[in-house]
N, C-alpha and C positions, 0 to 999 in steps of 0.2 A: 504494500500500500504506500503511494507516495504520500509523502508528508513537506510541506514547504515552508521554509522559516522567510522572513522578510527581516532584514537587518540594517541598521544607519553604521556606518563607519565611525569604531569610536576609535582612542589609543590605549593600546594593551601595556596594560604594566604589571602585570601578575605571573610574570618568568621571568631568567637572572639571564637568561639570553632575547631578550626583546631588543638589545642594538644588531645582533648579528641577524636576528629577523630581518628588521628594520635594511639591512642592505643588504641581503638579498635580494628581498622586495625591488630595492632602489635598479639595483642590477638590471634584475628581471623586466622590470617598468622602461627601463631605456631600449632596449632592445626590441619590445613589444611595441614600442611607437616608431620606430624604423620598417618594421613587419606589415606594422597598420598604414604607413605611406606607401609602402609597397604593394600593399594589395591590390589600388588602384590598377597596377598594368596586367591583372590575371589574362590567361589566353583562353581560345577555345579549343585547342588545337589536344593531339593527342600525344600517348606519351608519357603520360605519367605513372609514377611508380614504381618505375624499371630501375635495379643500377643502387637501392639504398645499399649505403656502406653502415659496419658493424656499429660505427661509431667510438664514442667512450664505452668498452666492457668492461665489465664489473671486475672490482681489482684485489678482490678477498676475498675467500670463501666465507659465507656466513649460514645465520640457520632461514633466513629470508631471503626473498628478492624483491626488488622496487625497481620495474622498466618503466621509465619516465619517454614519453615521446612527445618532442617541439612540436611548436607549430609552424605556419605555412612563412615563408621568408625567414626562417630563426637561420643565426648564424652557423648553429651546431648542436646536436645534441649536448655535446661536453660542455655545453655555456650554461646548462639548466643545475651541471651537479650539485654547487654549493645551494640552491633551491633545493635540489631533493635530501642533503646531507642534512639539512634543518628541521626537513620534515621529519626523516627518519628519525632521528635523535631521541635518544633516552623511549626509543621501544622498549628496551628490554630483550631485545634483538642484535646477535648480529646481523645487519646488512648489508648486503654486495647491491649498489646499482649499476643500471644499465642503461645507458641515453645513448641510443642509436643515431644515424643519422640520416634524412628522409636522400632521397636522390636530388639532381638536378635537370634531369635530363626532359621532364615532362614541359619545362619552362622553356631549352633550349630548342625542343623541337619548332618549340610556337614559337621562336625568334624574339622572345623578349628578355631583357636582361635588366637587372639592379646594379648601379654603378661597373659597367662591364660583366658582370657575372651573372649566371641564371640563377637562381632563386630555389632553395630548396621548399619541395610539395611532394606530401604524401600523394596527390592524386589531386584530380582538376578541380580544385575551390567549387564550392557548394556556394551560390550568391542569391541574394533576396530575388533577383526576377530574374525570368529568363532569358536569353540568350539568344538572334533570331529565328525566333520561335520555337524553342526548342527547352526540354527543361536541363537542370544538370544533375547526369547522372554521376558524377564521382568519380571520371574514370580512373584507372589505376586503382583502384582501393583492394581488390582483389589481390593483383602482386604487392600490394604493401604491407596487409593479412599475412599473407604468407611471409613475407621476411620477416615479421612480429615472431610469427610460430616458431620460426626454424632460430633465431634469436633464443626464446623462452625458455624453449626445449633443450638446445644446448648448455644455456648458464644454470637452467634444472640439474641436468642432469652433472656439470661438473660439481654442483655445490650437494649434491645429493641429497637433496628435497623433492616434497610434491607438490605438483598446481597449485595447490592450496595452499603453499608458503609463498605464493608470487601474487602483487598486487600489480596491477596496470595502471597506468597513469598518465596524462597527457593534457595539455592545453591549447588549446583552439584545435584546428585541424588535427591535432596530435590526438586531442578526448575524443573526439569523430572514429580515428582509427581505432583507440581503445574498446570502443565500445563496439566497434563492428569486429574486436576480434574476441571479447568473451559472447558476443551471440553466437559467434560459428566453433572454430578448432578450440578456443580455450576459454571454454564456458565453464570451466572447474577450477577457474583461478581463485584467488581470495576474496576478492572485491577490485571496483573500478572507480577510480580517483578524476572527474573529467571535469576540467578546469576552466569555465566557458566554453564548454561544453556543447554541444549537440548530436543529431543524427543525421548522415546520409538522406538522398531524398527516398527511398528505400524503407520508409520509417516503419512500415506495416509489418517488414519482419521483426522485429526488435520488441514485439509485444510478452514474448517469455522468455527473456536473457533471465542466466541463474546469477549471478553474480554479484553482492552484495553491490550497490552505487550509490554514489554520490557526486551530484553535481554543485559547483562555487557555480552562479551567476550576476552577471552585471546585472544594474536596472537598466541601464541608458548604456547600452554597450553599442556600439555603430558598426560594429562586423560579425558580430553572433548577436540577432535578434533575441528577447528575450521569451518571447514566446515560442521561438526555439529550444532553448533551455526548458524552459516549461513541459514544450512539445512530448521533450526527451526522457525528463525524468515521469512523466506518465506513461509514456510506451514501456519505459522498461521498468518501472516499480520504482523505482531509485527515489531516493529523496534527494531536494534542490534547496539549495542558501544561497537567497539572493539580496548582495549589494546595493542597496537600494540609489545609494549617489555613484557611482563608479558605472564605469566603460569597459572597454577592452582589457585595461590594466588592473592591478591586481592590490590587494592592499593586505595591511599586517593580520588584520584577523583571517583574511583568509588562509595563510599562512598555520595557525593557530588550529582554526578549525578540520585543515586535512590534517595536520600530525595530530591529534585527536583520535579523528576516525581512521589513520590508517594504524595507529598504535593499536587497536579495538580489533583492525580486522587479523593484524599479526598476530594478536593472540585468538585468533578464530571467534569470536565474540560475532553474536548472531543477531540481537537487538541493540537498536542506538537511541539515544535521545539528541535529535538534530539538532534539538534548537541546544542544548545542553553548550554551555561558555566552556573554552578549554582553560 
């Protein structure tokens, strides 16, 4: 049953690391407004998906795993670590993460580039209307699934754990992918972490994903509609916390409120209280 919290941005002062929050956030928030100028040139062309590289792999065995996956123009997986190193913190866990890193090849097929360079996309941007005449179906999303799998299943299997010690996780396009890979190959993960979140236009499959969710959303985001976020966490059960002043970008509570709930799902813990302050 989705359950949805409505929250104002306050400042957290109730952890002894709220500065290294604090700039991660800050990090994180630069980056995202670069991504969010870039979106303007998406293509239609095809292409996408092909060609993701491993990325940053997880650099210790532990008794968990945490695959964080960027969103669309992010400079790299390895740019999100010290964001997921804050999240995980003080599980009670060892964790190994994993931030892969999307291809580029789907952007250079369509001939567009960012400052000379194509632009790393899981698959062709999902956008509020369609495209001449035409709706968007996601392409690529299929081979970028599969590169998740074969990812998951190998740092599984070196760290010698089950699906169920891996959580998913990703923001903007990155949450899209996550959640289109526990509906299909790895729907026996632990839970899915989707950070501005949404779904594929595909949405009608995603009505029994197993996989514990939760979605952060903006209120006033300008690149994932919030009714999107909405959309999402009722297709798939999930519960949604949304930002009531905040956009694309990301702020300290949210921070807070995933290492919370991914702390809950590490330790296999089955019911949450959403609105619950970390």
């Amino acid at each position: 049953m989705t359950r949805t919290t409505t929250t104002t941005t306050t400042t957290t002062t109730t952890t002894t690391d709220a500065a290294e929050v604090a700039r991660a956030v800050r990090r994180v928030n630069r980056r995202i407004a670069l991504a969010v100028r870039a979106f303007a040139g998406t293509t239609n062309e095809a292409g996408w998906g092909r060609g993701a590289a491993g990325g940053t792999a997880a650099r210790r065995a532990g008794e968990r795993l945490f695959v964080w996956l960027h969103g669309y123009a992010d400079v790299s997986g390895a740019s999100w670590r010290e964001f997921c190193e804050v999240i995980a913190r003080g599980s009670g866990y060892e964790t190994s993460i994993a931030c892969p890193d999307a291809p580029r090849e789907g952007a250079r097929a369509g001939g567009w580039s960012v400052g000379g360079d194509a632009p790393r996309a899981w698959f062709k941007p999902r956008l509020h209307v369609k495209r001449d005449g035409r709706a968007w179906t996601c392409d690529g999303l299929e081979d970028s699934v599969a590169r998740v799998v074969r990812l998951v299943d190998e740092e599984r299997a070196r760290l010698g754990i089950e699906r169920g010690d891996v959580v998913l996780g990703g923001f903007s396009q990155g949450a899209c992918l996550a959640l289109a890979c526990a509906k299909r190959e790895l729907s026996d993960v632990g839970g899915v972490l989707a950070v501005r979140g949404y779904l594929p236009n595909r949405s009608h499959e995603f009505s029994d994903i197993k996989p514990k969710t939760l979605i952060l959303a903006g209120g006033n985001d300008p690149l994932v509609p919030l009714e999107w976020s909405l959309h999402a966490a009722t297709m798939t059960g999930g519960d949604v916390v949304v930002r009531e002043n905040l956009g694309h970008d990301l702020c300290v509570e949210d921070v807070f409120h995933a290492r919370l709930w991914i702390h809950r799902r590490f330790r296999g813990q089955k019911t949450d209280d959403v609105a619950a302050s970390p």
